[in-house]
C-alpha positions in Angstrom: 175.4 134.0 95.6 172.8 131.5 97.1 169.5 132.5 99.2 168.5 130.4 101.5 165.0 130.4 103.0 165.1 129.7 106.8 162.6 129.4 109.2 162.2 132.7 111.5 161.9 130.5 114.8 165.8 129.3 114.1 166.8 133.5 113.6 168.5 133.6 116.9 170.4 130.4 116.1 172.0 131.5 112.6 174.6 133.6 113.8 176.5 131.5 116.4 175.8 128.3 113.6 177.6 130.1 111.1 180.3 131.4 113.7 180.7 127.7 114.6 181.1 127.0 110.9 184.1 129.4 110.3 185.8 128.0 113.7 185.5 124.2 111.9 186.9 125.6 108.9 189.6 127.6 110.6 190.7 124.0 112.5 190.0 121.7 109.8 192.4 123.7 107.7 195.2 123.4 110.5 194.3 119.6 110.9 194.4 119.2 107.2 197.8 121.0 106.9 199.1 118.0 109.9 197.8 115.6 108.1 195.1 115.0 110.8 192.4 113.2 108.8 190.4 111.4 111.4 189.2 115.0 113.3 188.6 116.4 109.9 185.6 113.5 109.0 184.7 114.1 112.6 184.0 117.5 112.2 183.0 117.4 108.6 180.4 114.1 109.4 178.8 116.4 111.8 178.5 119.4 109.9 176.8 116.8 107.1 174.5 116.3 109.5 173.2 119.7 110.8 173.5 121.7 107.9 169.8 120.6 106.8 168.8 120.9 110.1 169.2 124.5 110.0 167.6 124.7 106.3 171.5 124.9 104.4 171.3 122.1 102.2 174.7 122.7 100.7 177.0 122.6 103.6 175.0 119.1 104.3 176.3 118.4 100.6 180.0 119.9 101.5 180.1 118.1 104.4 179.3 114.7 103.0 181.7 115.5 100.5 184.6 116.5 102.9 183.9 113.8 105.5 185.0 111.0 102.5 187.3 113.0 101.2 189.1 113.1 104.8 188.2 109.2 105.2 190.4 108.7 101.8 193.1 110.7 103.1 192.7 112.9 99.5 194.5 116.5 100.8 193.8 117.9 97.4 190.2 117.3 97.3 189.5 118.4 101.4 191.4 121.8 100.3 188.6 122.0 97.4 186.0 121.0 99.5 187.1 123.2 102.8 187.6 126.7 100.7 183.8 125.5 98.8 182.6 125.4 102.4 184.9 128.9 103.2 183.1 130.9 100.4 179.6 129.3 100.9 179.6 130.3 104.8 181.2 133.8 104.2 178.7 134.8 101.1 175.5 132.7 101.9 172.5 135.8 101.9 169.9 134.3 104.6 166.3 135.1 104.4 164.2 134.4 107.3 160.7 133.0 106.1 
């Protein structure tokens, strides 16, 4: 399981950032089952970008990931990538420094 050390001013923020995360994973998982690939880099460009924001290094690494995958059009690799960001989100211990 990862720890992640994030700053106590961004405490109040976590918790709807993480909800946020599961609702993207939830419609990126519906998109990716349509074969919607443009919403999914949307989405997965974006979470890239504020993942580090918030102190979560990997989901800026996930994201990255997912957002080229998606760009590709690679369904097998956005699956891999989706249920990585799934598990990560869902099992992530948070330590507020």
């Amino acid at each position: 399981m990862d720890v992640v050390q994030i700053e106590k001013d961004l405490e109040d923020l976590i918790p709807g950032y993480i909800a946020n995360l599961k609702t993207y994973v939830k419609d990126m998982t519906a998109q990716l089952s349509a074969a919607q690939f443009e919403p999914i880099a949307r989405t997965a460009h974006n979470i890239k970008g504020s993942g580090g924001g918030y102190g979560f290094m990997k989901i800026t690494e996930i994201g990255a990931q997912l957002e080229a995958a998606a760009k590709a059009n690679n369904v097998d690799q956005a699956k891999v990538l989706l249920g990585q960001l799934d598990s990560y989100i869902n099992n992530v211990k948070i330590e507020y420094v």
